[in-house]
C-alpha positions as CSV (number, residue, x, y, z in Angstrom):
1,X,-29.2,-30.6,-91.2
2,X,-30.4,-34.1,-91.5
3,X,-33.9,-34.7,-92.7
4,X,-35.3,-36.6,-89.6
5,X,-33.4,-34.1,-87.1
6,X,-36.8,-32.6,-86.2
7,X,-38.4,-35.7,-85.7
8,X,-39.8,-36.7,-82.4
9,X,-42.0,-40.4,-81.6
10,X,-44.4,-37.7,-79.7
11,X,-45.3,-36.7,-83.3
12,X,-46.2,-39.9,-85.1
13,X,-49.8,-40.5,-85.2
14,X,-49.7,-43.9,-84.3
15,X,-54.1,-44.3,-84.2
16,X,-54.0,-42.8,-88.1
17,X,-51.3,-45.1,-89.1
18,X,-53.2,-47.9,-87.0
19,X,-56.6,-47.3,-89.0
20,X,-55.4,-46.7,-92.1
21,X,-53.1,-50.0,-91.9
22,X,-56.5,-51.9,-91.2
23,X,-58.5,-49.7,-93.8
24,X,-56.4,-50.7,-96.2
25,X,-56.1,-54.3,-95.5
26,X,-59.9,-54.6,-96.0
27,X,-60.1,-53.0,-99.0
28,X,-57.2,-55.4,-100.4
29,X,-59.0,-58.3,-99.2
30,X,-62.1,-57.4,-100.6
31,X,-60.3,-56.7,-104.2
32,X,-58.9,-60.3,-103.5
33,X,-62.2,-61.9,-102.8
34,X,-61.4,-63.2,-99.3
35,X,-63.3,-63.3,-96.4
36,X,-62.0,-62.5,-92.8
37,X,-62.8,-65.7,-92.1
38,X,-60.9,-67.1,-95.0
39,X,-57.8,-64.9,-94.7
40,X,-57.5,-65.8,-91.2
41,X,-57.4,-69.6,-91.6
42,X,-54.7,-68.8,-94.2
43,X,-52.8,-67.0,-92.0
44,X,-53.0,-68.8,-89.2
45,X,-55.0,-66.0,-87.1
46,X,-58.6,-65.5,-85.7
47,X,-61.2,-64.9,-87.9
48,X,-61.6,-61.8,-84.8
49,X,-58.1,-60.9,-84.7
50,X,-58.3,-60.0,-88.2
51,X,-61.5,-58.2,-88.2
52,X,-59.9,-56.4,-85.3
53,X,-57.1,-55.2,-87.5
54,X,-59.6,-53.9,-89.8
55,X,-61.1,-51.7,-87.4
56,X,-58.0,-50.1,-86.2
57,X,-58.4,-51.7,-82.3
58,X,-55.6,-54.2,-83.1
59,X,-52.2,-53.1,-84.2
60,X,-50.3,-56.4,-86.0
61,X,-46.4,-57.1,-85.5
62,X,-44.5,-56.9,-88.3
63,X,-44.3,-60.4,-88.2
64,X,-48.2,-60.5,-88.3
65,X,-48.9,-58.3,-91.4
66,X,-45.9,-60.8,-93.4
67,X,-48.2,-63.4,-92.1
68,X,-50.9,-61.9,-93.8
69,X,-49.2,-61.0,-96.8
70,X,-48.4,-64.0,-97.6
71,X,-51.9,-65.5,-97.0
72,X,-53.3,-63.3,-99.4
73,X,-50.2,-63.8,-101.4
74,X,-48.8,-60.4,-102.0
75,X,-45.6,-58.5,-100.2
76,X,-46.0,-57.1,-97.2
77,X,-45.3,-53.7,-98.7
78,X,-48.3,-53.7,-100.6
79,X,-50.4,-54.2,-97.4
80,X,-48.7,-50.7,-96.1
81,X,-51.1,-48.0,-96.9
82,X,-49.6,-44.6,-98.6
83,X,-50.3,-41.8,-95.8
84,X,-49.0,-38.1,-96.2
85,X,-46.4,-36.8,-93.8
86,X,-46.0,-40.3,-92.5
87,X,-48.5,-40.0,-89.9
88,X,-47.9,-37.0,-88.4
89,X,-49.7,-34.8,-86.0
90,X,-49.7,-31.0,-87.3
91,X,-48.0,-28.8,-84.8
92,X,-49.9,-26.1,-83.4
93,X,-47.3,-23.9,-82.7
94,X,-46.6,-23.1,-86.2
C-alpha cells in the first residue's frame, strides 16, 4: 500500500492551511522588523494584498509567497508553516 493511497483533495483543509500560511507570515515579519507596508514595496505587492494574506482571505501563488521570500530575504520554505496531518480534516466515520 502506498502512503498517499487514501488520500483524497476532499480531505485537505485548504482554510487551516490558508490561515496558518498567513499566521505565520506575520509572525516572520514581525521577527524581521518589517512592516506590511514595507514588505509589500519589497515584493512588489499591495500594502492590502499582503495584509490580506495575513488574515487568511487571500491565498498567494507559489509564485507570490517566492516573491515574498525573497523580499524578506529568506527561502520560501521557511515561510511554509509546520501543520500536523498536513491539513487534514478528521474523518468522522472513524
Amino acid at each position: 500500500m502506498h502512503p498517499y493511497d487514501d488520500f483524497h483533495m476532499e480531505n485537505i483543509n485548504k482554510p487551516l492551511i490558508i490561515k496558518s500560511f498567513g499566521k505565520h507570515l506575520k509572525s516572520v515579519r514581525l521577527e524581521l522588523g518589517f512592516s506590511q507596508e514595507e514588505l509589500a514595496f519589497r515584493a512588489g505587492l499591495d500594502p492590502t494584498y499582503i495584509s490580506g494574506v495575513e488574515t487568511g482571505k487571500r491565498n498567494p501563488t507559489i509564485t507570490t509567497v517566492y516573491q515574498i521570500a525573497g523580499a524578506l530575504e529568506i527561502s520560501a520554505q521557511e515561510l511554509l508553516p509546520e501543520i500536523s496531518e498536513p491539513g487534514r480534516k478528521e474523518n468522522s466515520d472513524e
